[in-house]
N, C-alpha and C positions, 0 to 999 in steps of 0.2 A: 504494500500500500504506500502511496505516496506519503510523505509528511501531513498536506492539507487536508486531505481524505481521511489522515488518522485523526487529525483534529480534530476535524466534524464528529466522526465515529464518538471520539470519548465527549465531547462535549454533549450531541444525543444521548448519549447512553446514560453519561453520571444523570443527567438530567430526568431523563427516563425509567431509571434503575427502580426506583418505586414504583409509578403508576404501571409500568408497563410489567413487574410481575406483580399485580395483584389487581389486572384487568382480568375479568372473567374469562374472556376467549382464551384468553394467553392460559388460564390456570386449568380449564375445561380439562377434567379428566377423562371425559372419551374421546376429545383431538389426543390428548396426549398418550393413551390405550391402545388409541388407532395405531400409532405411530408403530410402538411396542410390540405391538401384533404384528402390523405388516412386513417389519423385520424380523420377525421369530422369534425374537429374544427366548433363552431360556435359562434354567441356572447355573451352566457349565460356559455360557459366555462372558464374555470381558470387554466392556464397552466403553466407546470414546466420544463423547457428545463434543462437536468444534462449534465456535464460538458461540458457547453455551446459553450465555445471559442468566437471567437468575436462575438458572438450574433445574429447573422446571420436568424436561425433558430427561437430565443426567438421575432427576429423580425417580424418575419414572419407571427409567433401566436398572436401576439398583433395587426396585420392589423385586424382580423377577429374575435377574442375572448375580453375577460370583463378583464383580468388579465393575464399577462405573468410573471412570473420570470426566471433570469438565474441564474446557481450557477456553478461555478470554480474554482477549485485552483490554478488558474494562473493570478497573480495579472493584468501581461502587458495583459492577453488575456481579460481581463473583462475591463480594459481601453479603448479596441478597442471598446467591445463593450457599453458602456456609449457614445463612440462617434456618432457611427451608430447610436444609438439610437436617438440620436440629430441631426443627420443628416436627421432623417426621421422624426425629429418632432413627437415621439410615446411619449404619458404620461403614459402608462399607463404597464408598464415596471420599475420592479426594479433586482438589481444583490445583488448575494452575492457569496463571498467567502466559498468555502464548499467542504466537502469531501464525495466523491458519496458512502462511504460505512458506514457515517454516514448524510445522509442529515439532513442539520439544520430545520428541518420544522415537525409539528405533522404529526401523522397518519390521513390516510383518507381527505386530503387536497385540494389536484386539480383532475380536471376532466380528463387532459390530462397530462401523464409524457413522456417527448421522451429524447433522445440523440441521435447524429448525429459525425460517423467518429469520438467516441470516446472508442468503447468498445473493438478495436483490441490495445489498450493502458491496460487497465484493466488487473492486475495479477487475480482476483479472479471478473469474470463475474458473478458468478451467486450471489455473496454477493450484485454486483451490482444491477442487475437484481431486487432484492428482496426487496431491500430499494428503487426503484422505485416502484412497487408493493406496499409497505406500505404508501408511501405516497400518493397512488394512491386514488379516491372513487370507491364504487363499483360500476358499470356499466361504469366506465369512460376506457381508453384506457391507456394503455402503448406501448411506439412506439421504436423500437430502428430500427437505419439506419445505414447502415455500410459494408464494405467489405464484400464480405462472396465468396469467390471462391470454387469453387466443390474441392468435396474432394481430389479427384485425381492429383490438381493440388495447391493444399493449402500450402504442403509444401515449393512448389520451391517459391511460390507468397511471405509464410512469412518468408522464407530465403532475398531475397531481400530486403522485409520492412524492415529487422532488422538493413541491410545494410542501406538503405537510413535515417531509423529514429531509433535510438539506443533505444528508448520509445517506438518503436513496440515489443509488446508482441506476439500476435496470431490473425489472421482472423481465426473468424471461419468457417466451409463450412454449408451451409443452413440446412443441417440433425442435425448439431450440435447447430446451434441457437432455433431449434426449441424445438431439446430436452431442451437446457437450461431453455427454456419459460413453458412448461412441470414443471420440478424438481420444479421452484420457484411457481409452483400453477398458471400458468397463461392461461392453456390451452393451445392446438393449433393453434399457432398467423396464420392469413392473411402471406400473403408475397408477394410482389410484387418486381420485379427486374428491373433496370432502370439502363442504362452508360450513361455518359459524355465523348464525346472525346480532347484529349487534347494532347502537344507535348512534347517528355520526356525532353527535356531541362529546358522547363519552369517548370517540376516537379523539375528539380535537383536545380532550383535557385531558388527557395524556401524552400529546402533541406538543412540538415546540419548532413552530412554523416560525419562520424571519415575519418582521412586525408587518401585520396589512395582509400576510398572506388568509389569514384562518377565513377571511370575508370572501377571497377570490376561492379556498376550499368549499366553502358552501354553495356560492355560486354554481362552483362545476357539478357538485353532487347532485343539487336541484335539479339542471338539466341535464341528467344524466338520467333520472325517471324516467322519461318516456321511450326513450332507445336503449337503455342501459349501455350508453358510452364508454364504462368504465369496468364491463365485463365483471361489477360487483354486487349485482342483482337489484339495483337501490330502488326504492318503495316508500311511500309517504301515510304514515299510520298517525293519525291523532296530533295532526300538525308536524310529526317529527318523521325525519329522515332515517328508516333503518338501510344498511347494506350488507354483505358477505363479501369477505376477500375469495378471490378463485383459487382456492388452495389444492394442492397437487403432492403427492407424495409418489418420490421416485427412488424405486429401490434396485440394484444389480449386484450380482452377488460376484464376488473378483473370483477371476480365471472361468469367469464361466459368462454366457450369453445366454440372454432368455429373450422370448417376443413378448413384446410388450402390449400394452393395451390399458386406452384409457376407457374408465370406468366413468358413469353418469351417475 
């Protein structure tokens, strides 16, 4: 990552570190189940959750697996999760500080690598992508979960994000996640599509748009109703604005290729 990219990153995130793990979507324990299942996890695994955030996820894998770790570069996000962690009473969880385009850990290490609603942050996906792959073992899974709005409507979606999080780099659309998995040797992943609904207000107060933007965010949401522009299902209930991110979950298992198929 470059310097200014990291800067955004930590400045989002310290910022974020709270509201955003203890948003419902983010905490929703059957997004987080999903995840857990559609990787297999089981208890003879040893899992790698990359740029974790409050631990949510890394939590998730330690209900059911031998070994979890989270790794972040966001000091306040890894505090969150040391807490959750202790909140759930998991031992068998530890964190570290680290950069997804060099993770601190050997090759061929855990059975499960994921990342969760961190790769549309990523300047260089498939760098990422690759060094989960390396720390992956063979037959084990690489999982990434994450925005992925069809192509058609990808631009308007991450014109927004950029507006809402200045550390939004690009969602990708599912043809392009797939090829990414492709390039880095990983096959053609699984894919499985799943929303969360939720109300744009409580997106925006967790949110830390540059000043003036939150008025041009609502704007777009608004007219975003009648075409759904933003491939985020948006709908107008009782005065308010609910939407769904197009979330996508892509799993391929290393040294092996599967056909893949998205699910409705």
């Amino acid at each position: 990552m470059t310097p200014d990219h990291n800067d955004r990153i930590l400045d989002q995130f310290t910022r974020q570190a709270v509201p955003f793990a203890n948003a419902r979507t983010i905490r929703s324990e059957d997004a987080l189940n999903r995840i857990v299942q559609t990787a297999g996890a089981g208890p003879d695994d040893t899992t790698l959750d990359v740029a974790c955030g409050p631990g949510l996820l890394a939590c998730a894998f330690a209900r059911v697996s031998r070994i979890a770790v989270g790794v972040d570069m966001t000091p306040a996000m890894l505090d969150q999760a040391r807490k959750e962690q202790q909140q759930r009473g998991l031992a068998n969880i530890s964190w570290q500080q680290g950069d997804v385009y060099a993770l601190p850990f050997p090759g061929v290490h855990f059975s499960i690598v994921s990342s969760r609603y961190a790769f549309h942050h990523f300047l260089h996906p498939l760098n990422a992508l690759k060094e989960m792959k390396r720390v992956c073992k063979p037959g084990g899974r690489v999982v990434v979960a994450d925005s992925s709005p069809i192509t058609a409507k990808a631009d308007a979606f991450n014109t927004m994000e950029r507006l809402r999080d200045p550390s939004h780099t690009r969602a990708l659309a599912p043809e392009e996640m797939i090829g990414l998995f492709a390039e880095a040797g990983l096959g053609e992943p699984r894919v499985e599509a799943c929303r969360y609904e939720s109300e744009m207000e409580d997106l925006l107060a967790r949110s830390f748009p540059r000043e003036g933007d939150a008025d041009r965010i609502r704007k777009i949401f608004a007219e975003s109703v009648a075409s759904d522009a933003l491939d985020m299902a948006t709908r107008i209930e009782g005065g308010k604005i609910f939407y769904s991110f197009p979330l996508k979950v892509f799993v391929a298992e290393v040294g092996a290729s599967q056909p893949g198929e998205i699910k409705s």
